[in-house]
N, C-alpha and C positions, 0 to 999 in steps of 0.2 A: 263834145267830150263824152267818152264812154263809161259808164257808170263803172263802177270797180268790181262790181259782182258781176259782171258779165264778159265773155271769152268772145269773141267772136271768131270763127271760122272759114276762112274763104277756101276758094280755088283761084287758080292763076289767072282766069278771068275775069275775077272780082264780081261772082255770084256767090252771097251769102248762102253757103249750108244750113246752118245751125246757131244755136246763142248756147252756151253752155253756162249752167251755174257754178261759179266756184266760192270762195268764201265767200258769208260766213258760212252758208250754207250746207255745205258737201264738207267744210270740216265738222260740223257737227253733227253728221251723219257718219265720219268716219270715227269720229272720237265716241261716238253715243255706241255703237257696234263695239270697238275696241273696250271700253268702260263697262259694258251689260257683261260682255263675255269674261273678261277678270273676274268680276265681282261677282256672280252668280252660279259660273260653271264647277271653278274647284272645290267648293263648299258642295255641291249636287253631286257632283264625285264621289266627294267622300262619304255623304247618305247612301251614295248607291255601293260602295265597299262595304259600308258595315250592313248593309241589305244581304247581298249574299252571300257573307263571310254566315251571317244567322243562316240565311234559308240553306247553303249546300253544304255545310259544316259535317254534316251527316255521312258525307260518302269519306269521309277521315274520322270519325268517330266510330263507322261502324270494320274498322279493322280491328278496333282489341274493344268493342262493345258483341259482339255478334256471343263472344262464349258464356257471356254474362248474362245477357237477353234472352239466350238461345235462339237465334235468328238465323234461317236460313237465306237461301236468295231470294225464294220466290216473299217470306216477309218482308225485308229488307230491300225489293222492287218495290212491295208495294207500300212501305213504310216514306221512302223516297217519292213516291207519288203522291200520295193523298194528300199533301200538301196542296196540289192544285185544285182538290176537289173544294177546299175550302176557299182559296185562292179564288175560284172560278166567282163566288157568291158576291161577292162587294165592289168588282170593279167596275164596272160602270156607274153606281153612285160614286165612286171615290173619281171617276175622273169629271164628271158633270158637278160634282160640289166643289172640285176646285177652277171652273167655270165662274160657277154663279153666285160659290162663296169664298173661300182662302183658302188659297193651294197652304198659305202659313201654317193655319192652326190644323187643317187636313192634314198634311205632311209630319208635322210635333209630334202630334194625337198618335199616329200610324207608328211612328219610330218608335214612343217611348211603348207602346202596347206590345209591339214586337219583341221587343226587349227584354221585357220583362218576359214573356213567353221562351224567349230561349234560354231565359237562365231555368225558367222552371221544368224546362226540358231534363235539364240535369239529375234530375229526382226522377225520373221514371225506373219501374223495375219491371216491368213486364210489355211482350209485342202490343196489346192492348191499348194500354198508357201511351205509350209511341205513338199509337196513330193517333192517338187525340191529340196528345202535343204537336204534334205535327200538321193534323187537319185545323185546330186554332191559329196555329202559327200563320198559315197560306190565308185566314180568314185576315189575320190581322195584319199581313203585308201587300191585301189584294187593293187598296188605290194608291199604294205607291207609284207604279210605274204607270201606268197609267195619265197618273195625276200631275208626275212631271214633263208628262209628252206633250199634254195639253199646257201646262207652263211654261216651256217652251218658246211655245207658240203666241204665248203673250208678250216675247220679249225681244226671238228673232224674227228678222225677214225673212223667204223663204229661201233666198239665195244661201244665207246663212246656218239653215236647219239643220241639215246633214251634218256636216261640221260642227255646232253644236251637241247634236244626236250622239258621232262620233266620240269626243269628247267626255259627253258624260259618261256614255255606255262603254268605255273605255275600263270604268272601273270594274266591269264583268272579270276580262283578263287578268287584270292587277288585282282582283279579292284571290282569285286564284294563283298567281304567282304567288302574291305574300302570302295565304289561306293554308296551301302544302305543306312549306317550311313550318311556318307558327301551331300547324296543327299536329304534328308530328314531334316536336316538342312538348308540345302541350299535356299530347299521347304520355309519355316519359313522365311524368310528374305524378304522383301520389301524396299527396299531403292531407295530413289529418285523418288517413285511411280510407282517402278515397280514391276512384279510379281517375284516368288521368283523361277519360274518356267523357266524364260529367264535367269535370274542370273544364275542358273544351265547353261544352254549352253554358258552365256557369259563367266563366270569364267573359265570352264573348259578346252576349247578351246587353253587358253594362253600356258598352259605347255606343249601342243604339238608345238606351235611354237618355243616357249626357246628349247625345250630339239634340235629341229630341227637343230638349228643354232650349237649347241654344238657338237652334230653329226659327223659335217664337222671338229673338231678338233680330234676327242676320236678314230673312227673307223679305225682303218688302212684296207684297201681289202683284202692281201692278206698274208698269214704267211712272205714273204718277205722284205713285209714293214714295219715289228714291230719289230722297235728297239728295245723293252724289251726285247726279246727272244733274247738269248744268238743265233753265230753261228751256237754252236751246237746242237741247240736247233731248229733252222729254216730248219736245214739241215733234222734233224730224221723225223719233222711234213711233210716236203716235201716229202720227199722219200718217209712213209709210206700211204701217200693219193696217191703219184704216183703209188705205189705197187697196191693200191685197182684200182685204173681205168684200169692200165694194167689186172687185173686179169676177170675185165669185159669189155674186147675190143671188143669180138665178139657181144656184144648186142652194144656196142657204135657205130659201124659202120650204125648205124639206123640216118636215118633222124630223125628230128624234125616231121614229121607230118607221119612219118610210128611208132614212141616211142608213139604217141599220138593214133593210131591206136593197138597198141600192148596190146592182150588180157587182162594180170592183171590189164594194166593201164583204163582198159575202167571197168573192174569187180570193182575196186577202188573206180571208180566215183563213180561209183551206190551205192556203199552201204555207203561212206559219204554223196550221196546225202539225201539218206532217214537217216543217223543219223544225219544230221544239220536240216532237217525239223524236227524232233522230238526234238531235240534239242534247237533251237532256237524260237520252241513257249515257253519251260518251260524259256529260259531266257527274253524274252522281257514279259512274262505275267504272269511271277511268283507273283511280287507287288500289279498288280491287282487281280490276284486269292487270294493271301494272304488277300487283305482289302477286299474284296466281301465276303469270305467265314468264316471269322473271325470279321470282322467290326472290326479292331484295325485301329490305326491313321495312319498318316504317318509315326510320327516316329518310332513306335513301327514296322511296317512293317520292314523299314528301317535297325532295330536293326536286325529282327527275319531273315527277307529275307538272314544275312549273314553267317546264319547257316548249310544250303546245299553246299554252296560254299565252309567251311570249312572244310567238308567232300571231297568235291572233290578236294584242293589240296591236303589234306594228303592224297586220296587216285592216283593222277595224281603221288604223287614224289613216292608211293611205285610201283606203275605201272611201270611206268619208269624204277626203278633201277631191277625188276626182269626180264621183259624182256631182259634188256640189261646180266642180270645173265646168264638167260637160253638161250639168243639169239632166244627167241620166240615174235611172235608180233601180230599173226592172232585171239587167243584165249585171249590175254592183250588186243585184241579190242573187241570181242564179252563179254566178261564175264560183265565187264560194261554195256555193251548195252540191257543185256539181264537181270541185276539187277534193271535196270530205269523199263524197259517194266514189269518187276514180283512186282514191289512196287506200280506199280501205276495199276496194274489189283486188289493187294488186293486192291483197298479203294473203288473199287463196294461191296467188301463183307465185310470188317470190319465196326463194327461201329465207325461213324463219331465221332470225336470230337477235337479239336485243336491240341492235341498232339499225335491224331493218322496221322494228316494233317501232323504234323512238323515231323514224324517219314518219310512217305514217299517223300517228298519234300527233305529230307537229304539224303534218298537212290537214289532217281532221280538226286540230287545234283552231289553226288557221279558218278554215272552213265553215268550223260551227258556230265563231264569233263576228269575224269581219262583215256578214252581211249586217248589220244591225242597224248602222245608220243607213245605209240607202234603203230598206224596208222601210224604217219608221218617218220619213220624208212623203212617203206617199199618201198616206193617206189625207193628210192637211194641203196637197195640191188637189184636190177637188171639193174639199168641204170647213169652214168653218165654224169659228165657235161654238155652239151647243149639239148640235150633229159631230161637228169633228170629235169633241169631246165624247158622247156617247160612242160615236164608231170606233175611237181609240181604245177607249175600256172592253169595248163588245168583243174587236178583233182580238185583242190580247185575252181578254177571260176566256171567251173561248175558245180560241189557238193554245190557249194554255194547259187544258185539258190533257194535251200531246204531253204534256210534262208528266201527269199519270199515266199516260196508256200506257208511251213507251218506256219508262222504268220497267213498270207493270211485267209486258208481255219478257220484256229482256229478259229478268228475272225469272220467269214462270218457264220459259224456254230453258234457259240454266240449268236451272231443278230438274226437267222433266229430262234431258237429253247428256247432264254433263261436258257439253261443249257450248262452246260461247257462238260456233260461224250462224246458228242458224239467228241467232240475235241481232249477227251485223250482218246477213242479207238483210234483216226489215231495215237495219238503219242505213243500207242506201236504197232502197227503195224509197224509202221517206224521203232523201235528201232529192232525189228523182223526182219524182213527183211534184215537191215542193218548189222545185225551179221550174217545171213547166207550168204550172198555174199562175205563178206572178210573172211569167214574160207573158201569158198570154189577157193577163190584164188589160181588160179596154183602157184608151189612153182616154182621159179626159180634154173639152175643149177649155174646162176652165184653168188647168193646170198652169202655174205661171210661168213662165220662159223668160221674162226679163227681170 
């Protein structure tokens, strides 16, 4: 008699292949995947919406803040930047304590701190005050991200990561879909005699403190302490993340600061650095490129601006699910990079006109989001736990830095020249760049393939 848990497999010979497991087993591995992913993704979502509804709110604020301020471009580059320089300072504690301590109370802490900082953003009166509110802000949003790549990684298998990655980082596209609309309204409002431009940072600011405090009840740290997961269900998710760190012990035996030193992880930096500098000029100065080069309102921007971003979540979720198909991540990150850099080379040669703008502004869209999840897969295929963690923080702090230059130089170009093209040769130079150094990424022996 053949036990119940067991399949056997023949050929027409009647030489056994294989014994496969099926219940209980394999259902509780399918159910323990399907169960983490409900319960933990849309709530990560929504921290990472009101994440960058705070951090990018700026490039919609500063359309009827600039006359108030008196902000030029090259300010207002570098006001949009400095945010990173603060950013830069925390993230690698913020991703190593939620490692060895709680991604929970990390995560609350970080939200409710943030929050408060953007509503006190609302009260600035001068370029000065700006950058402080802004350099705190990046200080006190810097182990977010971080913090939940490595979180992550405590909950899915690797086949599953992208897809998860996708998923969460999905919410980039969606702050900005919904972020245009709401911000452009927001614009319009004056009440109590103020601008409708602080209202923006007062209003926004509160849902990252709520969601903060909620945090502390929703998130459990670790597959152990979620009671919803069935026994059997806590047991399969443990075992097969133990399986993966065992099967890369020989790279985990790395320090923290020899992981951080480790070839891929330095070839990593480099080419997110130059794809967030290219990147994060087309998102803090898409608004104003869109009303300068179009003259439409706010609102109208507002509406249009959410157009690109909806190109790039639909194209982050199919990103996502094919790499994790093929188990490929290096070309799901250049092929993006390399679609932004070729859309925005044609608009020196086509002829201009609004819908040739909105044509490539949707393929940059596309571009400068959908790589996300096949990037953020890589690094956790050659390195675990306390090294993954520190590498994650390292790469992103400082790959993030490109989030100041390129504002930065965008801006300072602007000012000095009155045209925008020589701003977008650097931004595909960047996008250049950036895909040849993660395809030429050594491939690791430990990287998991099953």
């Amino acid at each position: 008699m053949r036990p119940s848990g067991i399949q056997i497999v023949s050929r027409s010979d009647g030489v056994m292949l294989r014994a496969v497991m099926t219940s209980p087993q394999m259902n509780a591995g399918e159910s323990a995947r399907t169960r983490i992913a409900w319960r933990l993704l849309p709530f990560l979502f929504l921290l990472y919406v009101a994440n960058y509804l705070d951090r990018t709110n700026i490039a919609y604020a500063t359309l009827a803040m600039k006359g108030d301020l008196g902000l030029n471009d090259s300010v207002f580059g570098t006001a949009s930047g400095i945010f990173f320089i603060g950013y830069f300072a925390l993230q690698i504690p913020g991703a190593v304590l939620v490692e060895r301590w709680s991604a929970r109370w990390l995560l609350a802490l970080t939200l409710i701190t943030w929050g408060a900082l953007t509503t006190l953003t609302g009260f600035v009166r001068t370029p000065t005050q700006l950058y402080g509110a802004r350099f705190l802000l990046g200080a006190a949003e810097a182990g977010f991200f971080p913090g939940v790549i490595v979180y992550l990684s405590h909950w899915f298998i690797y086949r599953d990561r992208a897809k998860a990655v996708a998923r969460f980082m999905s919410a980039i596209p969606i702050a900005y879909i919904l972020g245009g609309p709401l911000a452009a309204a927001i614009l319009g409002i004056h009440w109590l005699g103020t601008a409708g431009w602080r209202w923006l940072f007062l209003l926004e600011g509160v849902p990252a403190v709520l969601l903060g405090i909620v945090t502390l009840f929703v998130l459990p740290d670790r597959p152990n302490e979620a009671n919803w997961l069935s026994p059997n269900e806590r047991d399969w998710i443990s075992s097969r993340l133990a399986e993966e760190r065992r099967a890369k012990a020989h790279v985990e035996q790395m320090s923290i600061f020899q992981a951080l030193r480790h070839p891929p992880v330095i070839i990593l930096t480099l080419g997110l650095f130059f794809c967030y500098s290219g990147g994060y000029i087309f998102w803090f100065w898409m608004p104003t490129l869109l009303k300068r080069m179009t003259g439409w309102s706010d609102i109208h921007v507002g509406w249009m601006g959410a157009i690109p971003f909806i190109a790039g979540l639909i194209g982050m979720l199919v990103i996502g699910w094919t790499s994790d198909r093929t188990r490929e991540r290096r070309w799901h990150f250049a092929v993006p990079q390399m679609t932004a850099a070729i859309a925005l080379s044609a608009w020196f040669f086509v002829p201009h006109s609004t819908l040739s703008l909105m044509v490539v502004f949707t393929l940059i869209g596309f571009g400068s989001v959908s790589y996300l999840p096949a990037f953020w897969a890589l690094p956790s295929a050659f390195l675990t736990s306390a090294a993954a963690a520190a590498a994650v923080g390292f790469i992103n702090c400082t790959a993030s830095i490109g989030g100041f230059v390129g504002p930065k130089i965008f801006g300072d170009l602007s000012q000095r020249t009155g045209s925008f093209n020589t701003g977008f040769a650097v931004m595909i130079v960047c996008w250049i760049i950036a895909s040849v150094l993660v395809l030429i990424c050594p491939r690791e022996r430990a990287e998991v393939t099953s």
